[in-house]
C-alpha positions as CSV (number, residue, x, y, z in Angstrom):
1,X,196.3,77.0,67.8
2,X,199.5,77.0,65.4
3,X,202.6,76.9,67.3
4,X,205.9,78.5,65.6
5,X,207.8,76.0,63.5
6,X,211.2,74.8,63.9
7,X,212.0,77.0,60.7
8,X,210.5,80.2,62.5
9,X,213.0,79.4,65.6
10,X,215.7,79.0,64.0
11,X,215.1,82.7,62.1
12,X,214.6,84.4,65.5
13,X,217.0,82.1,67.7
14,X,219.6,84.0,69.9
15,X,223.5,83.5,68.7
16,X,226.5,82.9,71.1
17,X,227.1,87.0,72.3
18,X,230.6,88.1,71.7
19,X,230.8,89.6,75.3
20,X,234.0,92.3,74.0
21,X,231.2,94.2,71.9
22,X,228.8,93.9,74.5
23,X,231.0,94.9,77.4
24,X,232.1,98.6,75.6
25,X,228.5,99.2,74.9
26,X,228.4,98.2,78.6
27,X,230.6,101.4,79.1
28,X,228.5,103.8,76.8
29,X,225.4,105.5,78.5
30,X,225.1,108.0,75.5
31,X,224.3,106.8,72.1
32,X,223.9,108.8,68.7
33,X,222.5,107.6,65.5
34,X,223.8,108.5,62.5
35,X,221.8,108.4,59.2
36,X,222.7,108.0,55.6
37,X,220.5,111.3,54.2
38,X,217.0,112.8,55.0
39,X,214.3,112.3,52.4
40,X,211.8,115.3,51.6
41,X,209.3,114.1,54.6
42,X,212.0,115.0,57.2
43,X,212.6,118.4,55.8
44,X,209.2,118.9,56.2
45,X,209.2,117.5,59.8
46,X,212.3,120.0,60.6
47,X,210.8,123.0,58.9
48,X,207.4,122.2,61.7
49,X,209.7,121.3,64.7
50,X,212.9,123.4,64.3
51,X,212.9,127.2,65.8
52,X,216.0,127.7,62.8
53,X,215.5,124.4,59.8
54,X,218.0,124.5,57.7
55,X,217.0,126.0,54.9
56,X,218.4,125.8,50.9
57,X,219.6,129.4,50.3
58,X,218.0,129.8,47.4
59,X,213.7,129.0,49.4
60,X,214.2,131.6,51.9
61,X,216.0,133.0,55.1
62,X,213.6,131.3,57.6
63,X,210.6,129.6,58.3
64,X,207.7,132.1,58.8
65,X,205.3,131.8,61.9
66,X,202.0,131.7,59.1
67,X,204.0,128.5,57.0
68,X,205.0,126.7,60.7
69,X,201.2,126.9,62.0
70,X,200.3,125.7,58.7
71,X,202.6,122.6,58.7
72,X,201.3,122.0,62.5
73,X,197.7,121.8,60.6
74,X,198.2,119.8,58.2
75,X,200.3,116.8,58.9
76,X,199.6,114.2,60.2
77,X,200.5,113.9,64.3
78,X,200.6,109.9,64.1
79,X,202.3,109.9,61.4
80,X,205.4,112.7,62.3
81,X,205.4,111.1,66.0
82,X,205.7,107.3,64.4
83,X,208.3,108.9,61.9
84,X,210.3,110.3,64.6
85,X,210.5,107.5,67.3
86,X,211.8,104.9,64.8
87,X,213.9,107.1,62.6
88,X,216.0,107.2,66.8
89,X,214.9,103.3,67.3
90,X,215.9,101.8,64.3
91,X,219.9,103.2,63.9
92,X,220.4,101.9,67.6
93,X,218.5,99.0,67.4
94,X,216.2,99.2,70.5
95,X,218.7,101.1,73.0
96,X,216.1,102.1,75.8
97,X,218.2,102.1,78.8
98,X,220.4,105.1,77.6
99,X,220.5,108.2,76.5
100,X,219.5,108.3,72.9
101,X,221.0,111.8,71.2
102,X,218.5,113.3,68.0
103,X,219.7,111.4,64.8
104,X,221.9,112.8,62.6
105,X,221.3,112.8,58.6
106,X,224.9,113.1,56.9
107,X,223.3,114.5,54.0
108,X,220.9,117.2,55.3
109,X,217.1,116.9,54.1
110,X,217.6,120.3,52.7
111,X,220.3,118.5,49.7
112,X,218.0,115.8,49.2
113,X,217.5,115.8,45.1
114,X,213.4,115.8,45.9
115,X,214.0,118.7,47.9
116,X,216.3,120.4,45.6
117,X,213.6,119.5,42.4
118,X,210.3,121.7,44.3
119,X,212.8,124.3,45.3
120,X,213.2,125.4,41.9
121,X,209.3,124.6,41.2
122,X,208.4,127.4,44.0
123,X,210.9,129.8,42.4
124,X,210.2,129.5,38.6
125,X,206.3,129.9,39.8
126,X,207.6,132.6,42.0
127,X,208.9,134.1,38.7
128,X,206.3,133.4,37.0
129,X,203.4,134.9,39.4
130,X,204.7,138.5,38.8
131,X,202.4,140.7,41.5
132,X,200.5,142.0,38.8
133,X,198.9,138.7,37.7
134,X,198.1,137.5,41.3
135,X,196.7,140.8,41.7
136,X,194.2,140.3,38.8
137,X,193.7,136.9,39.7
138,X,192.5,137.5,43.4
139,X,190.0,140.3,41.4
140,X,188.9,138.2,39.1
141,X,189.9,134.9,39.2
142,X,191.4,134.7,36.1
143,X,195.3,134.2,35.0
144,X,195.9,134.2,31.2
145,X,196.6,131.6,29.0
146,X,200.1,131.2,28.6
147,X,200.9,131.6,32.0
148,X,198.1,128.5,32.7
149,X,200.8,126.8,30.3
150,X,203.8,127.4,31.8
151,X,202.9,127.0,35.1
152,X,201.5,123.4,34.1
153,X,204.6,122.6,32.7
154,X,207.1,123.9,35.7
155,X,205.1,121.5,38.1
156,X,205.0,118.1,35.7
157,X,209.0,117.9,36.1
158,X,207.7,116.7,39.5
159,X,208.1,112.9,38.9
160,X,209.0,109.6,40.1
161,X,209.5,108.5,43.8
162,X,209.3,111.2,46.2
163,X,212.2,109.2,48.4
164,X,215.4,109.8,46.0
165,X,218.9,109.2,47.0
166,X,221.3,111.6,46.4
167,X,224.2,110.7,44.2
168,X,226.9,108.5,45.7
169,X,229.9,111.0,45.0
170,X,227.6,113.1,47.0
171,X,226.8,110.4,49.4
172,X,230.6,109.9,50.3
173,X,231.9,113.1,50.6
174,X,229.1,113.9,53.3
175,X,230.0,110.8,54.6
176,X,233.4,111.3,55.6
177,X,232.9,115.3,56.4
178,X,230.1,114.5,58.6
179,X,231.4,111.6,60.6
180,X,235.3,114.2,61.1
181,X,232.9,116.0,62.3
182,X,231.4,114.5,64.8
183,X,234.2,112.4,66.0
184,X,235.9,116.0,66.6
185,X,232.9,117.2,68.6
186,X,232.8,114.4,71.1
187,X,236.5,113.3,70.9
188,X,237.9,111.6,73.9
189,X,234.2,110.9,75.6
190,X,234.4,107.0,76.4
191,X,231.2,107.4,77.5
192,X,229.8,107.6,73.5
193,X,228.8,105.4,70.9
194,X,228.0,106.5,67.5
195,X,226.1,104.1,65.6
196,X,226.0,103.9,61.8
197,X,225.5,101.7,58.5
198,X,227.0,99.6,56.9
199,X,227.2,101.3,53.7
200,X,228.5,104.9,55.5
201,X,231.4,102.5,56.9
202,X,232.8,101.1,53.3
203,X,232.6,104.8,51.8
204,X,235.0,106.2,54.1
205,X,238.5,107.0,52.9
206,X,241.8,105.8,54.3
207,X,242.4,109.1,55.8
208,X,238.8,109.3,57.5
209,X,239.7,105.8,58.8
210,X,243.1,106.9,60.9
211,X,241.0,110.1,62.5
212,X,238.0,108.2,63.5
213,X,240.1,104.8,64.3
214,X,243.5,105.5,65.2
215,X,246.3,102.8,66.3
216,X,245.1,100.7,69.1
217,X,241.3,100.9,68.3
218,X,239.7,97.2,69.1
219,X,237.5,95.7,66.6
220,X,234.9,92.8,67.4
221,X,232.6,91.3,65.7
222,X,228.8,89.6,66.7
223,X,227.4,87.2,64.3
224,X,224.0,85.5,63.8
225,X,223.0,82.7,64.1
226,X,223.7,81.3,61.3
227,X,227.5,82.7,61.2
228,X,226.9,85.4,59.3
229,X,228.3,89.1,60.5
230,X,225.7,91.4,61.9
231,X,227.6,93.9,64.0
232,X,231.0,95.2,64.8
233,X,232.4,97.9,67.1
234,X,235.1,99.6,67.3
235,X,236.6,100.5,70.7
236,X,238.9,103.6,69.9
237,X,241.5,104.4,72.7
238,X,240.0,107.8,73.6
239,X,236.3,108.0,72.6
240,X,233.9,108.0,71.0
241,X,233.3,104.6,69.9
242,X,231.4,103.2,67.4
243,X,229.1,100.5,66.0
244,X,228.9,99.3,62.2
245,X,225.4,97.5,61.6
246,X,223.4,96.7,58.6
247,X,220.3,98.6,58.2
248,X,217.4,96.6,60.4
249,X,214.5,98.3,58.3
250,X,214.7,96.6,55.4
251,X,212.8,93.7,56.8
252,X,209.6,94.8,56.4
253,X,210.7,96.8,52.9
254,X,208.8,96.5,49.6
255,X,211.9,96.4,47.5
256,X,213.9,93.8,49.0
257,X,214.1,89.7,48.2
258,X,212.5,87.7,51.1
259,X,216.0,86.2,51.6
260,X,217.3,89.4,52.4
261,X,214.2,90.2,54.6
262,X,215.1,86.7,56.7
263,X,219.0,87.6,56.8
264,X,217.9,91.0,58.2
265,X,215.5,89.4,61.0
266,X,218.5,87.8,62.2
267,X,221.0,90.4,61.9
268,X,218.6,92.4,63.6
269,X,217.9,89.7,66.3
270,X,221.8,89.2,66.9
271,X,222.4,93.3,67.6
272,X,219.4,93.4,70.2
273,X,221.2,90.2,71.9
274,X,224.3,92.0,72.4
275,X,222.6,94.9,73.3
276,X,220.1,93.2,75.9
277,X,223.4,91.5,77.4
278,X,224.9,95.8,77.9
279,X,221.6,96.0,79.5
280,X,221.1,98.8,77.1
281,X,217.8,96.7,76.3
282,X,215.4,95.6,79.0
283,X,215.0,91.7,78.5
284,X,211.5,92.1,78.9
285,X,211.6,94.2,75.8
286,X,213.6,92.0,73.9
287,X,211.2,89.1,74.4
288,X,208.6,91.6,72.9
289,X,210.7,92.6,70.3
290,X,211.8,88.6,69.4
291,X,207.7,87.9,69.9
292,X,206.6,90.1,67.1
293,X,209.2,88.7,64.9
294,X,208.0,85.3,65.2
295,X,203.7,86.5,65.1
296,X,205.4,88.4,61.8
297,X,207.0,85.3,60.6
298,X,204.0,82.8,61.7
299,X,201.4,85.3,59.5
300,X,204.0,85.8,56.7
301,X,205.3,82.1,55.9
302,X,201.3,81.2,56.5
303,X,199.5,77.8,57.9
304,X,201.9,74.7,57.0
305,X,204.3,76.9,55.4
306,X,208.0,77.9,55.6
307,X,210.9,80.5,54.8
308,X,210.8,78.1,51.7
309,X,207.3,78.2,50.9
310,X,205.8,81.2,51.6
311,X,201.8,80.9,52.2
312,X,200.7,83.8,53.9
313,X,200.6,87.7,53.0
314,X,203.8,89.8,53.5
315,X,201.5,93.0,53.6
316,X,198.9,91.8,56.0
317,X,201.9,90.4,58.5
318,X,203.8,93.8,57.8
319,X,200.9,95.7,59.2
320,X,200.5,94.1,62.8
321,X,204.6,94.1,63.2
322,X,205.5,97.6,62.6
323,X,204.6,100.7,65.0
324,X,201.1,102.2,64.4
325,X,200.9,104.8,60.9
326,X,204.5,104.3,60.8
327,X,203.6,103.1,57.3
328,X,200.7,105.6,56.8
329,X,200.6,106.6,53.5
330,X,198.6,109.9,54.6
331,X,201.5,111.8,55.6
332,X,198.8,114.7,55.8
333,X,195.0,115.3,57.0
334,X,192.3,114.1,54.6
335,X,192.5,115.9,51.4
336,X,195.8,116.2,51.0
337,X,195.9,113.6,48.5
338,X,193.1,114.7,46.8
339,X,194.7,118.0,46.5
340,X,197.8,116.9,45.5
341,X,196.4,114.9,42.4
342,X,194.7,117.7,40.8
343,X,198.5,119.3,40.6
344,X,200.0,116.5,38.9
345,X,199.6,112.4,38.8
346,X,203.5,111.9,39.9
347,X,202.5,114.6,43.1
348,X,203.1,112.9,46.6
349,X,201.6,114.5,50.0
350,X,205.2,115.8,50.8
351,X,205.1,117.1,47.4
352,X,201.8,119.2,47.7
353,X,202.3,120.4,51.3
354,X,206.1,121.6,50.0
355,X,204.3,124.0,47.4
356,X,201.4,124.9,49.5
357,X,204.1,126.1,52.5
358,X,206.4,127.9,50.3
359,X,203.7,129.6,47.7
360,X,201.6,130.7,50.3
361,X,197.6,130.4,49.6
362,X,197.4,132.7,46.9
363,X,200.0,131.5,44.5
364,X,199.0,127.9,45.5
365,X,195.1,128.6,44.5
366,X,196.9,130.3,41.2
367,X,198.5,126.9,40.8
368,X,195.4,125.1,41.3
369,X,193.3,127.1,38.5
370,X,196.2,126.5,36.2
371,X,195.8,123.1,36.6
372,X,191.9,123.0,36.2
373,X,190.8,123.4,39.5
374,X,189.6,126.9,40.2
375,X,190.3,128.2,43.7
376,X,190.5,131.2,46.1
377,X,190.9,132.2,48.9
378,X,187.0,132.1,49.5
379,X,186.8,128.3,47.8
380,X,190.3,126.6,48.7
381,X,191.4,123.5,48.4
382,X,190.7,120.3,50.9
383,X,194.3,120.9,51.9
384,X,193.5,124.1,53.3
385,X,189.8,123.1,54.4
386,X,189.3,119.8,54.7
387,X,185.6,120.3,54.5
388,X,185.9,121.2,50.7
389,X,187.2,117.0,50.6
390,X,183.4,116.5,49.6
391,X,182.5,119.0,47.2
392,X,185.4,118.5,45.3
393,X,184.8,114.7,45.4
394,X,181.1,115.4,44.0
395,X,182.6,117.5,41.0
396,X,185.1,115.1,40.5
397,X,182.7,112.5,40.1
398,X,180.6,115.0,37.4
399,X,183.8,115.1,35.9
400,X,184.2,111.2,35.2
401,X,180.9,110.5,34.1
402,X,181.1,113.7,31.5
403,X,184.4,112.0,30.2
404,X,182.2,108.7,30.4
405,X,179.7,110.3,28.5
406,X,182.1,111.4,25.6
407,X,184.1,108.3,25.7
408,X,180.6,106.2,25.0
409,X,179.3,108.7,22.8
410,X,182.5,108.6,20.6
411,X,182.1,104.8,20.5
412,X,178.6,104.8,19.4
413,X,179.4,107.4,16.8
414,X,182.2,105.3,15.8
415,X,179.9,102.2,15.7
416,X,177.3,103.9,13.5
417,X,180.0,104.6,11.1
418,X,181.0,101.4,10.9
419,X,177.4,100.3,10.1
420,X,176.7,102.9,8.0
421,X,179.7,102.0,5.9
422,X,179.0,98.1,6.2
423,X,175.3,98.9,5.0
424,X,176.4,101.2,2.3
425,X,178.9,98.7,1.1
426,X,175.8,96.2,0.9
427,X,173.7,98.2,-0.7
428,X,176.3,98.7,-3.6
C-alpha cells in the first residue's frame, strides 16, 4: 500500500489561518460568485433553463417553447447539472454552509465572440434560405448549386476553440460596470460577500476602486503554505464585502505548467482553510476535499515519484478528482458529434446544437444536404434521432473505403506508370 510522501504533504498541508479574513466571512451568511464571461455552453444552458435568456438582438426576441423542448432533448443532463454545480463551487471555493446566490458572468454569454461568430452564421443562412428554396427543397429535396456553395462557405468561418475570450478592452469595461453594479444593488448588506478573480480585481480603475472600497475598508491577506498569497478580503465599512482569489480550476487544466497546477493546489487548499475555520465549510468536507487532492497527487506524481519527477498520468489522475462528466466532452446525446462533423471539421457540440436551435429542422436538414449529407424531415440527422447514429455510421464507413478504393487505385495506376515508363525506357 503506497502511503503519500512527504512531498505530497507538504502540497496539501494547511497554513497558519489569518483569523481577520476568516472572522468577516464568519459574518457573511450570503455569498455571490462572480465570473469573468460565459463561454457558448452557458448560453446554451440559459437559453434551456431561463423563462427570459438574454438574447443578442440581432437571433431573436425570445426563446420559443419548440427550440427550449428541443435543448431539454438534447443535452446532456450530467453534463448541464456537473456544469452548473461547479461553475457555483468553484468561485467560492466549497462554501456549503451558506447561502450561495446564482453566479454572475460580467460579460454575458450572449457577448461571448463564439456566440457572436454563429449568430451571424444563422442569419447569413437565414438570408440565404429565401422561403422559396426551402419550399422546393422540402418537395424535392434539392437546393441549387450555388446556394450548396455559399452556404458551405458561411459555416467554415466556424473555427478554432469553441471557448474564446472576449477581448480585454471588452473584458475591463464589463468588469468595472458589472461589479458598480452590483456593489449598488446590495450596498450596505454586511451580511454579503462577493467573491471574484484575481484578474477582474487588477482591471478595475481607480474610480471603481473608491465605490466598491471606500476609506476605512480592511484588507487582509491568507497565504499558503509556502508564503505565497492566496486570498484577500476586503471588509468595506458598510457592505458588501468581498474576496479576491486566484482561479482554483486551473489545477486540473490542460493548458497550464504543472508548477502552476501545484501553486494552485495550495492556493486552493489555503482558501478552504480559512473558510472551514468561518465554518462556511464543514470539516468533514474539507478532509474530503484535502483527500482527493492527495489520491490526485499520489496517481499524478506516480510510484516513487515526486512534484519533481513526475511518473504517473495527469489525465488518468484528472479523471477520478473532478465531479462526474464535469469534463464530458459529450456536451450532447449520442450523435451530436457525429452530426456536428458532417457540418464542418472545426464544428464543436455547442456549435451544432446552436445552429440546429436557431435554424429550426428544415433549414438545418438544408444545411446538412449542402454539406453532403442529405436530410429531411422524414431522414434527419442523429442529432434529432439518435437512432439514425447507426445508419449514418454504416454510410460513413461506405464512404471511407470508396475513398480507400480511389486512393489505392490511383496508386496502382500511378505504379503501372512508373513501370511502364521504367520498361519502356529499357526497352529503348
Amino acid at each position: 500500500l503506497e502511503m503519500p510522501s512527504q512531498d505530497i504533504e507538504s502540497i496539501v498541508s494547511t497554513p497558519i489561518i489569518n483569523s481577520k479574513c476568516s472572522n468577516v466571512k464568519r459574518r457573511c451568511d450570503t455569498f455571490l460568485p462572480v465570473f469573468t464571461w460565459g463561454p457558448l455552453k452557458s448560453f446554451i444552458v440559459e437559453c434551456q433553463l431561463s423563462d427570459n435568456p438574454s438574447l443578442p438582438p440581432d437571433l431573436q426576441s425570445h426563446v420559443t417553447d419548440d427550440q427550449r423542448n428541443f435543448l431539454r432533448a438534447v443535452m446532456n443532463p450530467l453534463h448541464r447539472h456537473q456544469f452548473l454545480q461547479h461553475n457555483q463551487y468553484v468561485e467560492t471555493i466549497g462554501c456549503q454552509n451558506a447561502t450561495v446566490m446564482p453566479f454572475v458572468n460580467l460579460v454575458e454569454s450572449k457577448d461571448n465572440p463564439r456566440t457572436i461568430l454563429l449568430v451571424q452564421v444563422v442569419n447569413e443562412l437565414k438570408d440565404l434560405f429565401t422561403p422559396s428554396i426551402i419550399n422546393e427543397f422540402i418537395q424535392s429535396g434539392q437546393i441549387p448549386l450555388d446556394i450548396r456553395s455559399r452556404a458551405k462557405a458561411i459555416v467554415s468561418r466556424i473555427k478554432g476553440k469553441d471557448y474564446q475570450e472576449p477581448d480585454k478592452k471588452v473584458l475591463n469595461a464589463a468588469y468595472n460596470k458589472g461589479l458598480r453594479a452590483l456593489n449598488k444593488e446590495h450596498s450596505g448588506r454586511q451580511n454579503v460577500m462577493i467573491t471574484l478573480e484575481h484578474t477582474v480585481y487588477e482591471s478595475l480603475s481607480e474610480e471603481t476602486r473608491a465605490i466598491l472600497f471606500p476609506e476605512g475598508s480592511d484588507f487582509q491577506y491568507q497565504y499558503t503554505v509556502d508564503g505565497v498569497k492566496a486570498e484577500f478580503t476586503i471588509e468595506t465599512p458598510n457592505g458588501p464585502h468581498y474576496t479576491v482569489m486566484a482561479p482554483s480550476h486551473v489545477v486540473f487544466g490542460d493548458e497550464k505548467s504543472d508548477a502552476h497546477r501545484i501553486m494552485a493546489i495550495k492556493r486552493t487548499v489555503a482558501s478552504m482553510a480559512v473558510n472551514n475555520d468561518a465554518g462556511k465549510l464543514s470539516d468533514a468536507d474539507f478532509e474530503s476535499k484535502i483527500g482527493i487532492f492527495r489520491c490526485f497527487l499520489m496517481q499524478w506524481f506516480g510510484f516513487g515519484g515526486s512534484q519533481d519527477k513526475r511518473l504517473g498520468d495527469f489525465n488518468a489522475a484528472r479523471k477520478y478528482a473532478i465531479g462526474k462528466n464535469l469534463c464530458n466532452p459529450h456536451f450532447g446525446r449520442a450523435g451530436t458529434q457525429m452530426t456536428a462533423n458532417r457540418v464542418g471539421k472545426d464544428v464543436k457540440q455547442p456549435d451544432v446544437i446552436f445552429l440546429r436551435t436557431f435554424l429550426g429542422m428544415n433549414l438545418f436538414n438544408a444545411l446538412l444536404t449542402c454539406c453532403g449529407k442529405p436530410s429531411s424531415r422524414d431522414n434527419p440527422s442523429p442529432l434529432d434521432d439518435p437512432l439514425q447514429r447507426e445508419k449514418w455510421a454504416q454510410e460513413r464507413q461506405r464512404e471511407r473505403q470508396r475513398e480507400y478504393r480511389q486512393m489505392n487505385g490511383e496508386r496502382i495506376r500511378k505504379q503501372q506508370r512508373v513501370y511502364r515508363e521504367m520498361n519502356g525506357e529499357r526497352i529503348r
